[in-house]
N, C-alpha and C positions, 0 to 999 in steps of 0.2 A: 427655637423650640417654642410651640405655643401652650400657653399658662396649662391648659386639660392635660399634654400630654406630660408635663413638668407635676401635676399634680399628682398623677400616676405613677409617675417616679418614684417621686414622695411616699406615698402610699405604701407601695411597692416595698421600699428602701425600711419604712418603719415595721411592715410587717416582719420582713426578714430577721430586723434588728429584735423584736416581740418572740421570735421564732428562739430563735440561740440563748434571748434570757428563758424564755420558761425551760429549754432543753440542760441551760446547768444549773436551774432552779430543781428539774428531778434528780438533777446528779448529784448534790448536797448531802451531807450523812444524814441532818434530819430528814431529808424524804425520801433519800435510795435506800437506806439502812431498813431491814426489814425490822430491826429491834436494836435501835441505837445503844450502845453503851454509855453506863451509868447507872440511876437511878432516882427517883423523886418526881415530881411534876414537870413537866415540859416549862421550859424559857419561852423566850421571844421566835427561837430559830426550831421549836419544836425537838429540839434536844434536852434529855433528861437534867435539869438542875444541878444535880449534883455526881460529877465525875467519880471514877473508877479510882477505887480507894478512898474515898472521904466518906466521911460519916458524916448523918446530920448534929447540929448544936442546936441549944437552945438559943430563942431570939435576940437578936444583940451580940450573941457572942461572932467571934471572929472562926473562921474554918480553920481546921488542921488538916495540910493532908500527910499521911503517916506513911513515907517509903518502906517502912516493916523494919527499919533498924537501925540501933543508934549508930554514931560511930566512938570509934575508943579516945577521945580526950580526957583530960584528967584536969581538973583545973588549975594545976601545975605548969601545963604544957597550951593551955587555950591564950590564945591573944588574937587581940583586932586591933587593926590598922586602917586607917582610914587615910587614904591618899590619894593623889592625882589632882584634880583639877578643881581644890577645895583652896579656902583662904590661907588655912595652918593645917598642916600632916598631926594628924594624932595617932597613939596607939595606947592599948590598955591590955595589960597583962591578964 
């Protein structure tokens, strides 16, 4: 094969590859979605900052996101355990 028509190959090969990324570049929720879910300013990917169910905080603080309910523990009945693949198995009542 001589180098022109190797070049065209090339060419060729990288256009296609140019082709399929922009095609699921439109397919993406930021840019298919006619009104992405969420709310706030756009990120990096052009999706709203802050997802569906959170509120904004003030700076610094850490997000909550609120599933709408608690569950029924009592601190009677609440314990953690911490095991597997740790030095020492702990647990606190």
């Amino acid at each position: 094969m001589d180098r022109s028509r190797f070049r065209d190959d090339v060419v060729a090969a990288r256009l296609r590859l140019r082709e399929r990324f922009l095609a699921r570049m439109r397919a993406t929720p930021g840019i298919a979605d006619t009104k992405p879910l969420g709310s706030g300013p756009p990120n990096a990917h052009g999706m709203p900052k802050l997802p569906v169910g959170q509120t904004p905080t003030a700076p610094g603080k850490w997000p909550v996101l609120d599933l709408g309910g608690r569950p029924d523990v009592t601190r009677a009945t609440w314990r953690l355990t911490v095991d597997g693949r740790v030095t020492a198995s702990a647990s606190r009542p």
